[in-house]
DSSP file (Angstrom, degrees, kcal/mol; ACC not computed):
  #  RESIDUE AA STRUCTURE BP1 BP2  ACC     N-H-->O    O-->H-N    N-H-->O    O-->H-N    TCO  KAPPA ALPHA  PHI   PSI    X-CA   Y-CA   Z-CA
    1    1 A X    >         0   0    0      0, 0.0     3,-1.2     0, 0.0     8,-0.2   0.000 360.0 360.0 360.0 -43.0  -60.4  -18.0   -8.3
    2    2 A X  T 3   +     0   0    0      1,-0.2     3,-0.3     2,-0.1     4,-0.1   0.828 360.0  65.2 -94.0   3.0  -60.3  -14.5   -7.6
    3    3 A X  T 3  S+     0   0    0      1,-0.2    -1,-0.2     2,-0.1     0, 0.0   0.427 118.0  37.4 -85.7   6.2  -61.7  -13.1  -11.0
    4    4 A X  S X> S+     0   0    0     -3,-1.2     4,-2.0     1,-0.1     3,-0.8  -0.270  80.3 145.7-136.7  63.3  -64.8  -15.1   -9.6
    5    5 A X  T 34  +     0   0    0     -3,-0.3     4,-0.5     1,-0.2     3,-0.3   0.875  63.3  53.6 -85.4 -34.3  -64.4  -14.2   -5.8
    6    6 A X  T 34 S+     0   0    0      1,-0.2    -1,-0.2     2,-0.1     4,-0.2   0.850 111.5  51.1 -57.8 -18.7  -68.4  -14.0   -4.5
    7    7 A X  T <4 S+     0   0    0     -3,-0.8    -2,-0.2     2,-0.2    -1,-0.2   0.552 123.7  27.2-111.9   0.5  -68.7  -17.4   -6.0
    8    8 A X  S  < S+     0   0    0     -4,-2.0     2,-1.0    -3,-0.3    -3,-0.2   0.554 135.9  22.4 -98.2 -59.0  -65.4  -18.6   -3.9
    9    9 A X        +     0   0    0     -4,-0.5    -2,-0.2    -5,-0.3    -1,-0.2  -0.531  61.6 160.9-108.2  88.2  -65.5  -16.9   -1.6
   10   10 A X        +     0   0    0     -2,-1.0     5,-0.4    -4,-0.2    -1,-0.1   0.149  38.8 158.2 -80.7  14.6  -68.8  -15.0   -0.2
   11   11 A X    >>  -     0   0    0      3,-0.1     3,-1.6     1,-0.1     4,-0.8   0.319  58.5 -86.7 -47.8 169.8  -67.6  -14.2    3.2
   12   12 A X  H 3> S+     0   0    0      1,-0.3     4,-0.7     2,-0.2    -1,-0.1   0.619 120.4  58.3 -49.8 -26.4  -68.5  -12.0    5.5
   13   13 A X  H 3> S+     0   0    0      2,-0.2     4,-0.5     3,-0.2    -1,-0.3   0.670 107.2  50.4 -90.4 -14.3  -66.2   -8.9    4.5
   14   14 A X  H X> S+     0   0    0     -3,-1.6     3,-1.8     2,-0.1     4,-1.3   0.975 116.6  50.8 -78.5 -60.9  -68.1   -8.9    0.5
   15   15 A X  H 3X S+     0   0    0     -4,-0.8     4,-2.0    -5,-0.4     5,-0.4   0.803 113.3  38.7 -29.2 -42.2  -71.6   -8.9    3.1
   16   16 A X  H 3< S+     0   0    0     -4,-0.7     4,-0.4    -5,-0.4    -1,-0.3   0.736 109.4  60.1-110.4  14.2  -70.4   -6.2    5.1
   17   17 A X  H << S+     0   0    0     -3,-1.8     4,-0.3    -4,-0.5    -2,-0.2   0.919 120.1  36.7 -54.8 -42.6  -69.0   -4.3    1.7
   18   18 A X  H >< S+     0   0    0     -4,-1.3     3,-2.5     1,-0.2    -3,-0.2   0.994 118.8  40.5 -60.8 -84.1  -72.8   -4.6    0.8
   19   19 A X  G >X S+     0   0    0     -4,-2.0     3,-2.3     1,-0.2     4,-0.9   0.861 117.1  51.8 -51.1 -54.4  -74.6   -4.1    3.8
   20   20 A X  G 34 S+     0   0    0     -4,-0.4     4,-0.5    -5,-0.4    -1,-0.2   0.782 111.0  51.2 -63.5 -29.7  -71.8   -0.9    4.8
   21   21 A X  G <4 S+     0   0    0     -3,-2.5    -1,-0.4    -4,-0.3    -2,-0.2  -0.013 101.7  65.5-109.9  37.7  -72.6    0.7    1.0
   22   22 A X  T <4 S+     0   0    0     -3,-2.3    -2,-0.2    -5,-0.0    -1,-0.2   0.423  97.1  54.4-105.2 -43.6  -76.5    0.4    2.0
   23   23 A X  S  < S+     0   0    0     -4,-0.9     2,-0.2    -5,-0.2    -2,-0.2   0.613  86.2  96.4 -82.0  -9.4  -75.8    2.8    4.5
   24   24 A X  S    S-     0   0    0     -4,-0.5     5,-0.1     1,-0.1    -3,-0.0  -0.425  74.0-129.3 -63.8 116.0  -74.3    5.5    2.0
   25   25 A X        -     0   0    0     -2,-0.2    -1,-0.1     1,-0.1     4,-0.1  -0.313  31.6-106.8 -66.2-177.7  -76.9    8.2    0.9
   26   26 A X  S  > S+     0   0    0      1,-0.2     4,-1.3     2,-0.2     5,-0.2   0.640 121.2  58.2 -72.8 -24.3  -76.8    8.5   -2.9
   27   27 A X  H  > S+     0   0    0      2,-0.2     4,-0.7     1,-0.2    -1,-0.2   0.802 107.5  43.7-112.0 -39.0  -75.1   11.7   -2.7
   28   28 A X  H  4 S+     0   0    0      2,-0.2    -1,-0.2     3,-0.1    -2,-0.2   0.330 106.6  64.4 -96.7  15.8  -71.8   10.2   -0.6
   29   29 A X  H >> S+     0   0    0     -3,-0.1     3,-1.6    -5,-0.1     4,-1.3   0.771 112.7  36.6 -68.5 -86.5  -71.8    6.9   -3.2
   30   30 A X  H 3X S+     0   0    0     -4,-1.3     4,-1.7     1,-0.3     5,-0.2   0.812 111.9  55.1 -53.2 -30.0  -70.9    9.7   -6.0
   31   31 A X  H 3X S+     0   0    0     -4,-0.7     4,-1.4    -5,-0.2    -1,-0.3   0.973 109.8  45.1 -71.6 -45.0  -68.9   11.7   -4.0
   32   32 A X  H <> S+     0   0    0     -3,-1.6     4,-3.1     1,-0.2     5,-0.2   0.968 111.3  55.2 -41.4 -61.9  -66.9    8.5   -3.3
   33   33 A X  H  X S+     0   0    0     -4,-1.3     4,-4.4     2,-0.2     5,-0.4   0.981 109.3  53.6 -27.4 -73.0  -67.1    7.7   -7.4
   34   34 A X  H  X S+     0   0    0     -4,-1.7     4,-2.3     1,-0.3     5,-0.3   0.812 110.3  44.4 -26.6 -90.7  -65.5   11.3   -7.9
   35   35 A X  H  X S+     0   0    0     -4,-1.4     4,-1.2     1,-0.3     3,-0.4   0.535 108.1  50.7   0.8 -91.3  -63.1   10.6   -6.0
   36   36 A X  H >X S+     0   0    0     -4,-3.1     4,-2.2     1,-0.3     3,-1.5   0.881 118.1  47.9 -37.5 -73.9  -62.0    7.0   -7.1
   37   37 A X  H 3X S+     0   0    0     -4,-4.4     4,-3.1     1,-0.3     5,-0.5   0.924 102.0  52.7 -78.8 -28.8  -61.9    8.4  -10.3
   38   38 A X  H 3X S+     0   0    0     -4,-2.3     4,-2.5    -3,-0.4     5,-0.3   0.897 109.3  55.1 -44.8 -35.1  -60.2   11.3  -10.0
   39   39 A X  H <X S+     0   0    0     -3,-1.5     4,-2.1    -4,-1.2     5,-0.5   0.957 107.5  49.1 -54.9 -56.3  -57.4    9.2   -8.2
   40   40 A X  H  X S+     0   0    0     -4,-2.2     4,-2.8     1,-0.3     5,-0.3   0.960 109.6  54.2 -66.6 -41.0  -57.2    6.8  -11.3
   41   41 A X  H  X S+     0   0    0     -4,-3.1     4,-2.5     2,-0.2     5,-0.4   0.985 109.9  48.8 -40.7 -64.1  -56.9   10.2  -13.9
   42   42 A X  H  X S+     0   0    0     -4,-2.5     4,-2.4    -5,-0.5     5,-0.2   0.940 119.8  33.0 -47.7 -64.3  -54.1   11.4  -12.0
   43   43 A X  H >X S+     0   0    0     -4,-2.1     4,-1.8    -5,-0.3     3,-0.9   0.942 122.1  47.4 -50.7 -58.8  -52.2    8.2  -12.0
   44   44 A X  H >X S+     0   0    0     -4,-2.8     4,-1.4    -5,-0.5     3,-0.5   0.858 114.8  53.9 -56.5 -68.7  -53.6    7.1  -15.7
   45   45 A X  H 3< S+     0   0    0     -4,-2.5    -1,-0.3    -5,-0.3    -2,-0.2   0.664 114.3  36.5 -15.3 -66.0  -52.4   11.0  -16.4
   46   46 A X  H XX S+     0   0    0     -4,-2.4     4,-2.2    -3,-0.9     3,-2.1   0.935 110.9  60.7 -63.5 -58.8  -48.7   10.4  -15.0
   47   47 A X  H <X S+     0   0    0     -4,-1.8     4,-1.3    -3,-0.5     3,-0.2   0.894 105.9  56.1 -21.6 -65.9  -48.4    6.7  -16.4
   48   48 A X  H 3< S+     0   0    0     -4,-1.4    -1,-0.3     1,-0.3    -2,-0.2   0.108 100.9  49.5-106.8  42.1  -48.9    8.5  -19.5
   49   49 A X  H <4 S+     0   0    0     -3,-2.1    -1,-0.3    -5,-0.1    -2,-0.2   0.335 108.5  51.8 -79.2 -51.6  -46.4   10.7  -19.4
   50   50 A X  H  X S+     0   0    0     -4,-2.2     4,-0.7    -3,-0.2     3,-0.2   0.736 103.3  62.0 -69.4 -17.9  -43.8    8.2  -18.6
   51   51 A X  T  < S+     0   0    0     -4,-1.3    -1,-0.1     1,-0.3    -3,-0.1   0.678  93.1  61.4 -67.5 -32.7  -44.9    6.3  -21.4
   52   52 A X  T  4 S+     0   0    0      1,-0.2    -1,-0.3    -5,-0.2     3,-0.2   0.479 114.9  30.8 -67.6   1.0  -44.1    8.9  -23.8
   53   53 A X  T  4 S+     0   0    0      1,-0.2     2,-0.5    -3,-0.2    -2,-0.2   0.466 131.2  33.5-141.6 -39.4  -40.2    9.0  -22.9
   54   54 A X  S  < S-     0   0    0     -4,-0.7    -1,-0.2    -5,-0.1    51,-0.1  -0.881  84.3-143.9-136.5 102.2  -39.9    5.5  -22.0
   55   55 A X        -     0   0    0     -2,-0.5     2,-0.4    -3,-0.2    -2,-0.1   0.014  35.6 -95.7 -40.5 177.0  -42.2    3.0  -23.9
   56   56 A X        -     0   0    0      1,-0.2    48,-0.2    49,-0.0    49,-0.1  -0.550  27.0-155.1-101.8  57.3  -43.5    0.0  -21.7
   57   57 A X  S    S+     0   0    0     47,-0.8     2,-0.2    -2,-0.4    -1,-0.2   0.338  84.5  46.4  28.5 -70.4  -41.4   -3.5  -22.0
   58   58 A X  S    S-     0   0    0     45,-0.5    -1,-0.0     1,-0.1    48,-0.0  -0.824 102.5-102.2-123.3 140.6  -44.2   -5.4  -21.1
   59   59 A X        +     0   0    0     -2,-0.2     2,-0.3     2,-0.0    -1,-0.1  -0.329  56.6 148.9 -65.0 135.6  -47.7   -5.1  -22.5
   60   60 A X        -     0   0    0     43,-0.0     2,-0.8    -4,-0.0     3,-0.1  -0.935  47.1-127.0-164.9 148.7  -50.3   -3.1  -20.0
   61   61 A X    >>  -     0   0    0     -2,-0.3     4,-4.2     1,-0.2     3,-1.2  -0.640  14.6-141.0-114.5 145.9  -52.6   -1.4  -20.2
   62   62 A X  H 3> S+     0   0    0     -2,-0.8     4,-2.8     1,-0.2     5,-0.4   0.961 105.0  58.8 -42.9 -45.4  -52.5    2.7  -18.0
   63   63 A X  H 3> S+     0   0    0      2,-0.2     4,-1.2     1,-0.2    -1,-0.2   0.915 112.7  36.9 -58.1 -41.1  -56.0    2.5  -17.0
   64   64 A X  H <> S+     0   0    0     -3,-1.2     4,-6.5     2,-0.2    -1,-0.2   0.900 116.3  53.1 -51.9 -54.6  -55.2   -1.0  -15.0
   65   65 A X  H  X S+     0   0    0     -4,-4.2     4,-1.4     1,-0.2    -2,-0.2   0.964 109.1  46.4 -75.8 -36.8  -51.9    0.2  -14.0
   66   66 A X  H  X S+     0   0    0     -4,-2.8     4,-1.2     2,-0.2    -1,-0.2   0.803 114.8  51.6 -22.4 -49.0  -53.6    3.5  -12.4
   67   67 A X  H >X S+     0   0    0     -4,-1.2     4,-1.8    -5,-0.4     3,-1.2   0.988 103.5  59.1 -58.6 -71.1  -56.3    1.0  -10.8
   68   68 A X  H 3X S+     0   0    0     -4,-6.5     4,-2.2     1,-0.3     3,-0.2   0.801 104.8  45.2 -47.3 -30.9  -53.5   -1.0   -9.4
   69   69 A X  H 3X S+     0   0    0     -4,-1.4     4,-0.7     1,-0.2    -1,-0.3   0.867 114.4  50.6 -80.7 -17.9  -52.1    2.0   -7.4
   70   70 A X  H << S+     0   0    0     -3,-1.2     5,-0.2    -4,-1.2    -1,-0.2   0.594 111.9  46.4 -56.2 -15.8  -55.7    3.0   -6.1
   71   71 A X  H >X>S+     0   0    0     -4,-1.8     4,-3.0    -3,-0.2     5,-0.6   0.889 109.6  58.0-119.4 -67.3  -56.2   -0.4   -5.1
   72   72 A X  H 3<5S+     0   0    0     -4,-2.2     4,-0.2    -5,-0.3    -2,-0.2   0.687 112.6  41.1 -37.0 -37.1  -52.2   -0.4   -3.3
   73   73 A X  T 3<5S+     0   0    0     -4,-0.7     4,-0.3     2,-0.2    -1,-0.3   0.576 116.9  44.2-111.7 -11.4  -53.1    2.3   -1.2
   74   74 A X  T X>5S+     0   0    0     -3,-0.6     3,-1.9    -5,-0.2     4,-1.5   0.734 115.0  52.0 -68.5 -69.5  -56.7    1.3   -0.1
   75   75 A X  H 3X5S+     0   0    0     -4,-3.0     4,-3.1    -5,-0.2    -3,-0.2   0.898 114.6  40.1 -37.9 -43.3  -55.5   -1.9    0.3
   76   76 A X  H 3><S+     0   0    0     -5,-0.6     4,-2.1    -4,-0.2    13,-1.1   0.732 108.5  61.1 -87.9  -1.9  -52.2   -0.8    2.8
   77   77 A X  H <> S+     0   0    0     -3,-1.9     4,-0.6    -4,-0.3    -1,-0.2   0.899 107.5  37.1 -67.2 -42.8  -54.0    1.3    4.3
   78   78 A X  H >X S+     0   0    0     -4,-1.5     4,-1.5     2,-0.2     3,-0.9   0.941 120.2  54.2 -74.2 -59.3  -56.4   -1.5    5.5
   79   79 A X  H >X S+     0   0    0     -4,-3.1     4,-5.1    -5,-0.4     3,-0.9   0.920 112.5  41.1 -35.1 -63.6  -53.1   -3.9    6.0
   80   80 A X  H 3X S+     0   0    0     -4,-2.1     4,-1.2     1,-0.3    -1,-0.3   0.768 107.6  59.0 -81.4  -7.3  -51.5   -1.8    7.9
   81   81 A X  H << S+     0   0    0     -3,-0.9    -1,-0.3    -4,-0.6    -2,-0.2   0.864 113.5  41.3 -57.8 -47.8  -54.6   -0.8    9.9
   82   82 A X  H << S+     0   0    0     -4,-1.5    -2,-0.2    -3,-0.9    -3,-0.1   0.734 121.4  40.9 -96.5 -23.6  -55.1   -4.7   11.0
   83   83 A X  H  < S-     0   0    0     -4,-5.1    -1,-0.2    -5,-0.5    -3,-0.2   0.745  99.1-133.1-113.9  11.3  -51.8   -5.3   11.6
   84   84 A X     <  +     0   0    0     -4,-1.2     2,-0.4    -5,-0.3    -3,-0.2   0.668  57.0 141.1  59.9  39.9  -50.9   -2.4   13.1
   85   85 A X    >   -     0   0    0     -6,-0.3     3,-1.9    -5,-0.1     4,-0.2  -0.928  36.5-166.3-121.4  91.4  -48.0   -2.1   11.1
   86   86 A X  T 3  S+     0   0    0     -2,-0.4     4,-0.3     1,-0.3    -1,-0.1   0.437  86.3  66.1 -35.5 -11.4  -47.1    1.7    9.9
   87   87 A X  T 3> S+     0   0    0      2,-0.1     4,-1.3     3,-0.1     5,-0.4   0.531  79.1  77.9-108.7 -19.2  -44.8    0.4    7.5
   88   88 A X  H X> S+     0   0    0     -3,-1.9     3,-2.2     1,-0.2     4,-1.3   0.817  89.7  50.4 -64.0 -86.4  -47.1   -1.5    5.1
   89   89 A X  H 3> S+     0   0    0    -13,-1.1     4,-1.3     1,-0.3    -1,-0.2   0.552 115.0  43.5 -17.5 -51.5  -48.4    1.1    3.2
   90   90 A X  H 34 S+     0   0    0     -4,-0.3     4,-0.5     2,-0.2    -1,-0.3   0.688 115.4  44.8 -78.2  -9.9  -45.1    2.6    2.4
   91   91 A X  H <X S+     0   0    0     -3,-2.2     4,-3.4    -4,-1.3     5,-0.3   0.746 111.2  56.0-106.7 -40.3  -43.2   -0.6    1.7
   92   92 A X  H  X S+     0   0    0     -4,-1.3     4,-1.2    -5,-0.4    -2,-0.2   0.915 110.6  48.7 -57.4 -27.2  -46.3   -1.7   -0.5
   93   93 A X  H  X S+     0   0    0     -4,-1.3     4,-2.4    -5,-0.3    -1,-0.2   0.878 108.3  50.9 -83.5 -39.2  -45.8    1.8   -2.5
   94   94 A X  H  > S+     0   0    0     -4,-0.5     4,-2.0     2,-0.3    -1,-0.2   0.961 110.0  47.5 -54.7 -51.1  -42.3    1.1   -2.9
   95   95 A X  H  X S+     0   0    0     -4,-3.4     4,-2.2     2,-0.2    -2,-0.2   0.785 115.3  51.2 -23.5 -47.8  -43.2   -2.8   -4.4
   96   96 A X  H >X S+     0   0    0     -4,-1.2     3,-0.9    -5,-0.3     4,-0.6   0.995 109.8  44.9-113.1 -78.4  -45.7   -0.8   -6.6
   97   97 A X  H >X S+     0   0    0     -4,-2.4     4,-0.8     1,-0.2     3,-0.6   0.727 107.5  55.8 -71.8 -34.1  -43.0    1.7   -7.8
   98   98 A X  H >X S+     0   0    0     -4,-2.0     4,-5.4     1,-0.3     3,-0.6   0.951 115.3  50.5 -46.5 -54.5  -39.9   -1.4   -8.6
   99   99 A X  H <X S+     0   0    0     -4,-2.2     4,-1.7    -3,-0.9    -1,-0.3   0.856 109.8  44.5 -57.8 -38.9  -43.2   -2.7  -10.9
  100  100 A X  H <X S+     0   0    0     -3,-0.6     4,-1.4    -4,-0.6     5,-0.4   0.551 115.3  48.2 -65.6  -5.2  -43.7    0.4  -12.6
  101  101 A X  H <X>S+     0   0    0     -4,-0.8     4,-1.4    -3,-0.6     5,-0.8   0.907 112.2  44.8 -97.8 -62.8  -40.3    0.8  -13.1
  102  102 A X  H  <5S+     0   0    0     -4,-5.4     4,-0.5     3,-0.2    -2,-0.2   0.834 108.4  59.5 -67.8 -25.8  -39.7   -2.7  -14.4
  103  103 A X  H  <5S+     0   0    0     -4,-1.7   -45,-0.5    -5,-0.2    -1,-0.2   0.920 119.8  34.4 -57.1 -45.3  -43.1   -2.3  -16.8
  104  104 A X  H  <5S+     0   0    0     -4,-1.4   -47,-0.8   -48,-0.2    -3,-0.2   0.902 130.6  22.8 -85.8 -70.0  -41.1    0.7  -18.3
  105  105 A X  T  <5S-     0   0    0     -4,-1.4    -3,-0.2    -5,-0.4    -2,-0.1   0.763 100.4-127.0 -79.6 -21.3  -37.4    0.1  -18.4
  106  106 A X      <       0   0    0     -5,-0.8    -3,-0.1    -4,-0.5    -1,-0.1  -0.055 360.0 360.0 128.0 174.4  -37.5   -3.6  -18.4
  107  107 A X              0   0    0     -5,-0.1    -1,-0.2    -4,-0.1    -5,-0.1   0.644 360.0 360.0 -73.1 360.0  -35.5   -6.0  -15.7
């Protein structure tokens, strides 16, 4: 359901992703891009660092797991934003290191 999430769900927050990145000049789209990717080097970067010393347990692939921590800290940022809870973000980053942890050294 959620690798085909506009065609379950189209709700209002994919509309006002759209409409909201309408309002974006060209020139603070790309900076954003930069950005976004620069995140996911650094992480991909680190990932595969750790990989060399500790092979992975479980097949994954860096670029994903890099994504996933971009994604973890947008995402708790916004959580803890709506629920007005300071503690999401950090608890989610904690979650997100137990996984990296278990991807390399295994359970």
């Amino acid at each position: 359901m959620m690798a085909d999430l506009p065609g379950t769900h189209p709700g209002c927050l994919v509309s006002a992703f759209v409409y909201q990145d309408q309002l974006l000049s060209r020139e603070v789209r790309e900076l954003t891009v930069a950005g976004v990717e620069g995140w996911r080097r650094l992480f991909r970067e680190r990932l595969a660092r750790i990989a060399e010393r500790y092979p992975p347990k479980l097949q994954v692939d860096l670029g994903d797991l890099a994504d996933m921590a971009n994604t973890l800290v947008d995402g708790g940022i916004i959580l803890s934003r709506v629920l007005e809870d300071k503690d999401v973000l950090p608890r989610q980053i904690m979650l997100y290191r137990e996984f990296v942890r278990t991807v390399f050294l295994g359970s």
